[in-house]
C-alpha positions as semicolon CSV with decimal commas, in nm:
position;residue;x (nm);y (nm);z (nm)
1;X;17,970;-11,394;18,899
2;X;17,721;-11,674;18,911
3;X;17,799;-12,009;19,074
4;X;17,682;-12,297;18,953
5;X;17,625;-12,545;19,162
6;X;17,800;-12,801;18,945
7;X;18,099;-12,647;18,920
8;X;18,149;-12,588;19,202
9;X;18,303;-12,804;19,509
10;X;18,190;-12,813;19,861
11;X;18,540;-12,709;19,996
12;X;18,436;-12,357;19,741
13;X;18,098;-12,339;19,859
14;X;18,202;-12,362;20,233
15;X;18,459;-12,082;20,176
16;X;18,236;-11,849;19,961
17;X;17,978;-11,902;20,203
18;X;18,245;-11,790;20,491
19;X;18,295;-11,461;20,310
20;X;17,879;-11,397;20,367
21;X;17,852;-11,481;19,987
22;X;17,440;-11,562;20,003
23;X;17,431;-11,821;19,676
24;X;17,700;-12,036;19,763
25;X;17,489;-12,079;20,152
26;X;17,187;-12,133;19,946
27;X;17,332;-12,410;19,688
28;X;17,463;-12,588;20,030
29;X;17,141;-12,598;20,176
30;X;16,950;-12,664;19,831
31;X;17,209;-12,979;19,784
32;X;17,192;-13,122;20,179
33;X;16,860;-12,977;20,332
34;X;16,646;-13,303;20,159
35;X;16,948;-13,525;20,238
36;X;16,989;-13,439;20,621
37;X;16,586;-13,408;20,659
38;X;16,572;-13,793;20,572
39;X;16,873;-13,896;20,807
40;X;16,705;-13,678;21,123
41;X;16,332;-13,818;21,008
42;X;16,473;-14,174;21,098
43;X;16,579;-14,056;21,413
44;X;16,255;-13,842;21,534
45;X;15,989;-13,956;21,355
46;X;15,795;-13,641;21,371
47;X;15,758;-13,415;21,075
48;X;15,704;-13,066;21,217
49;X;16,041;-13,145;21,504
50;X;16,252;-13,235;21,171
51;X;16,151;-12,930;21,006
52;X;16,212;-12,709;21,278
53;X;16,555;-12,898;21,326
54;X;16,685;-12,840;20,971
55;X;16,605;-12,459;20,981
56;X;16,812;-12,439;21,322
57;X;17,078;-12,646;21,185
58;X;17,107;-12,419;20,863
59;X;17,052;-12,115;21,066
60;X;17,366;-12,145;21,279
61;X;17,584;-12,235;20,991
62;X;17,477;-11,908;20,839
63;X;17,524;-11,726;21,157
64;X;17,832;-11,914;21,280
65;X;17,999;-11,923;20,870
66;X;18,292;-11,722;20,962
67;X;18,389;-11,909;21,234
68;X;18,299;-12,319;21,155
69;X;18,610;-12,502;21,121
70;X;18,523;-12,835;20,882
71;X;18,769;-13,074;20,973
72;X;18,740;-13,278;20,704
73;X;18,444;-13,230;20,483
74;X;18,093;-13,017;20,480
75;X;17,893;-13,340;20,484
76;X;18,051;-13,478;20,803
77;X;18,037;-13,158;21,015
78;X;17,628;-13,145;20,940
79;X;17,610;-13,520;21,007
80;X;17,835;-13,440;21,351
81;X;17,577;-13,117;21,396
82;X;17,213;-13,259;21,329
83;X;17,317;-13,582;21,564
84;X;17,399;-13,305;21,856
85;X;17,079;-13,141;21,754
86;X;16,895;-13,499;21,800
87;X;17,061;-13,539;22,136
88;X;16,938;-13,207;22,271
89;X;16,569;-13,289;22,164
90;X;16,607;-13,621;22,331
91;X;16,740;-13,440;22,644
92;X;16,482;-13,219;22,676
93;X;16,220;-13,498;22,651
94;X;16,364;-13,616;22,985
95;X;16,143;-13,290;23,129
96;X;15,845;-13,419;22,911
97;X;15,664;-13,698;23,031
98;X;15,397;-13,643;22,756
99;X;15,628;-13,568;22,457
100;X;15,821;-13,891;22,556
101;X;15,512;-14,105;22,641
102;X;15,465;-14,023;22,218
103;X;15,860;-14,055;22,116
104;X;15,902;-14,410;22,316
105;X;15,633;-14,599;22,073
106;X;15,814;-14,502;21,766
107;X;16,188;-14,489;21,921
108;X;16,121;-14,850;22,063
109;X;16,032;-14,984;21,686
110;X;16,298;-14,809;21,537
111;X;16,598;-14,854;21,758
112;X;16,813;-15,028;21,562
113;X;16,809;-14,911;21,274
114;X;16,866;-14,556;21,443
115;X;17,197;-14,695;21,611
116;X;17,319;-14,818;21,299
117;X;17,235;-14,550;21,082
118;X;17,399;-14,299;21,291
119;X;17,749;-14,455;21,388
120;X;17,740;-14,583;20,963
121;X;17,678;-14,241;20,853
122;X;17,888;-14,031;21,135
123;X;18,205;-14,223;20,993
124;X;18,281;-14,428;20,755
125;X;18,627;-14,392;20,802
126;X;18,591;-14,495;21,219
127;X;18,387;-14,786;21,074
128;X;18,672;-14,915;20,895
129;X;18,867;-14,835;21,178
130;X;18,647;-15,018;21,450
131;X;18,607;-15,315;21,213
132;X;18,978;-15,353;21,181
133;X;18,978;-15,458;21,534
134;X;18,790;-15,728;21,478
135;X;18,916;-16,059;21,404
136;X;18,889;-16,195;21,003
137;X;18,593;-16,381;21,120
138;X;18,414;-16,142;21,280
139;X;18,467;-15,837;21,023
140;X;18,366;-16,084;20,697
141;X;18,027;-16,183;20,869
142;X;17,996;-15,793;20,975
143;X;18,094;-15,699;20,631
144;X;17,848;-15,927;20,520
145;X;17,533;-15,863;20,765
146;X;17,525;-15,515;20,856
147;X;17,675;-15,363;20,548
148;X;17,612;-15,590;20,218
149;X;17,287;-15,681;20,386
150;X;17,351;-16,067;20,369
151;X;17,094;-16,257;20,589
152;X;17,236;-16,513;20,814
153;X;17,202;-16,762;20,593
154;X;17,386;-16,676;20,251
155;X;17,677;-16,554;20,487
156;X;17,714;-16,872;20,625
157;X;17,709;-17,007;20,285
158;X;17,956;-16,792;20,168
159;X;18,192;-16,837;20,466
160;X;18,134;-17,217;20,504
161;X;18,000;-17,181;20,880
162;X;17,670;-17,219;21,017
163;X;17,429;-16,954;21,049
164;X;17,427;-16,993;21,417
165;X;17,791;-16,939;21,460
166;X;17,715;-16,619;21,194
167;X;17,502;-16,527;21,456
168;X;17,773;-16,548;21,764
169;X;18,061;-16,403;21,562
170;X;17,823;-16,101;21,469
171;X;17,691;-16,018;21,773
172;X;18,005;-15,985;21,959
173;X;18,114;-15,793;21,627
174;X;17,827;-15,554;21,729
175;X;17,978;-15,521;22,050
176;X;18,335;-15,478;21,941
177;X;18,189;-15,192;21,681
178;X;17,949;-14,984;21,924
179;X;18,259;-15,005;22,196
180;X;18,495;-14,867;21,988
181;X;18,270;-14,596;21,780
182;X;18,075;-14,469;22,125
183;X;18,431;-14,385;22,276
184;X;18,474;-14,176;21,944
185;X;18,132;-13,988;21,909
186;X;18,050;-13,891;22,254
187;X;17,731;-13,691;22,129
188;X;17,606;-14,027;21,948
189;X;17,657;-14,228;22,207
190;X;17,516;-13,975;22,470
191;X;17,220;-13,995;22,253
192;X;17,181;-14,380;22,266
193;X;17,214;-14,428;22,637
194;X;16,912;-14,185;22,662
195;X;16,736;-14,401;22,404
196;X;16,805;-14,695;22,594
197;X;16,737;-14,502;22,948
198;X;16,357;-14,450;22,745
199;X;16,281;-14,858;22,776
């Protein structure tokens, strides 16, 4: 029977692909490969490391497929899996002084957006739970700044404030966010300290 990859769910795919059924692996890989190449790129920065990350990642699904629990969905558990993969190659540099002599001039420029992406994409649903800590202040200009992509300016426009007190109730949003999301992904936030532990 032919599966097509449009009619078919990722919940089916995952448990075809558990029975060893070859198509439903490949139409997984086919639909995430591109998606999860761009997400580690942002991280690494270094073509040939992605590459050889992506075929690891896909190999142990394949070889681990009867045994993977997903949790909740197929997109989560590789998000969850390439950021472990991205620790490991940051651990190792710690042996490297050469390889992280090259990784600190592009980690350096590219640290924030790395934090965010990763804790954003990890969870959504921790997101919304971290930012419901917060109080109404703080999760409209984070709402706002780091998700709408409002600059300080039109937020404080929109909320009637200035944009330097934008500015103070976001950063110790920040803080509230990372604090709560880095007791909840211990591989992410393992992953940051060594990023940090690189300045």
């Amino acid at each position: 029977m032919m599966i097509s990859c449009n009619s078919k769910s990722d919940f089916e795919l995952t448990d075809l692909m558990k029975q060893g059924n070859v198509l439903a692996f490949t139409l997984l890989y086919k639909k995430y490969s591109g998606k999860m190449y761009a997400n580690m790129f942002k991280m690494v920065k270094d073509e040939q490391v992605v590459e050889e990350m992506i075929q690891i990642l896909f190999s142990r699904i394949w070889q681990q497929r009867a045994t993977i629990s997903y949790e909740t969905d197929f997109s989560a558990y590789l998000y969850r899996a390439a950021s472990n993969l991205v620790c490991d190659f940051y651990r190792k540099l710690e042996s490297d002084k050469k390889m992280r002599a090259h990784f600190k001039s592009t980690i350096t420029e590219e640290y924030s957006h790395i934090e965010e992406s990763i804790y954003y994409r990890e969870s959504k649903d921790l997101l919304e739970q971290a930012m419901a800590c917060l109080s109404p202040q703080q999760r409209h200009v984070y709402q706002l700044c780091k998700i709408d992509g409002c600059s300080y300016k039109e937020t404080a426009a929109q909320l009637g404030i200035s944009p330097y007190t934008v500015k103070e109730y976001l950063c110790k949003a920040k803080y509230l966010v990372k604090a709560f999301m880095s007791k909840k992904m211990e591989s992410v936030a393992s992953l940051i300290v060594f990023i940090l532990y690189l300045y």
